[in-house]
C-alpha positions as CSV (number, residue, x, y, z in Angstrom):
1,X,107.0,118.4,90.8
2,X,106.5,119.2,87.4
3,X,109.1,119.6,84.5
4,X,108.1,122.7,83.0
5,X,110.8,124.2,85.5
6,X,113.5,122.1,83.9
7,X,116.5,123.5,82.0
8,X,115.7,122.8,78.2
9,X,119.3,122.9,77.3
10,X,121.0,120.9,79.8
11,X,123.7,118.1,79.1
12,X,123.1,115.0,77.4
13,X,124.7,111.9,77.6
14,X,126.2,110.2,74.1
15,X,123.5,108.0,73.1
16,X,120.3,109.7,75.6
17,X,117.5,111.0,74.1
18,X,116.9,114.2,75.3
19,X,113.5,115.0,77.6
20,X,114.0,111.3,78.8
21,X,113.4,112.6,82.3
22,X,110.1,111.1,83.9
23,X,107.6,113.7,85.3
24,X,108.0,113.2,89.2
25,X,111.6,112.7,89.1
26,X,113.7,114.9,91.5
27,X,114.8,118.2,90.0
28,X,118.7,116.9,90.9
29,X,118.1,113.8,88.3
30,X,118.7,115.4,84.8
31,X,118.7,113.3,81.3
32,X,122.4,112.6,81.0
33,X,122.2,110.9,84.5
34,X,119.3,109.1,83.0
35,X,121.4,108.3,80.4
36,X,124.8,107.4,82.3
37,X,122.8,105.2,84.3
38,X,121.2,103.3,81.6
39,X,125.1,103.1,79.9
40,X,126.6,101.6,82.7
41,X,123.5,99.3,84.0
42,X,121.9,97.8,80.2
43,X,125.1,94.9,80.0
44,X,123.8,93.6,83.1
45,X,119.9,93.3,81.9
46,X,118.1,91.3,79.2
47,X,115.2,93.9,79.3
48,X,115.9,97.3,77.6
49,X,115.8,99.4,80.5
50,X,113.5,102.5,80.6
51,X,114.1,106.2,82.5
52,X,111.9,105.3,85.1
53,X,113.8,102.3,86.0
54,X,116.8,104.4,85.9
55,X,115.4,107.2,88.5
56,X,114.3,104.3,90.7
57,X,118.2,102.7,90.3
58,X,119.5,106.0,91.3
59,X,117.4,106.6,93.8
60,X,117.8,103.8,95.8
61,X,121.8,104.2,95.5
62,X,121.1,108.0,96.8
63,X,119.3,105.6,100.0
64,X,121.9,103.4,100.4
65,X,124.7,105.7,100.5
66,X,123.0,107.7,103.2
67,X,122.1,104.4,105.5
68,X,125.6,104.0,104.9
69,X,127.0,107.2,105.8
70,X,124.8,107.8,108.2
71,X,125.9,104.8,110.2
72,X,128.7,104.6,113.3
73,X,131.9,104.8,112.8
74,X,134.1,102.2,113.9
């Protein structure tokens, strides 16, 4: 989906650059998740982590959560 339907003026994280979203990213993932994400996950990785790396993180924790919850109960 493109990004020219993208709120311009949304929130940003301190220390994300604004448009940091990548084009194909859900509509959902804005650039202070972007940003949040890369906050909280960069300690953990040598690399410099990029936006697209960040959508994929969040996206497979969006997956996980709904194997999870989707599960039996006990």
């Amino acid at each position: 989906m493109a990004r020219s339907n993208r709120k311009k003026d949304c929130k940003v994280a301190e220390g994300a650059r604004p448009g940091i979203v990548p084009a194909g990213a859900p509509d959902w993932i804005t650039a202070e998740l972007i940003g949040k994400t890369i906050q909280v996950w960069q300690p953990y990785y040598q690399a410099t982590l990029t936006p697209e790396e960040a959508v994929t993180m969040i996206q497979s924790v969006g997956r996980l959560y709904q194997a999870l919850s989707s599960g039996a109960s006990p």
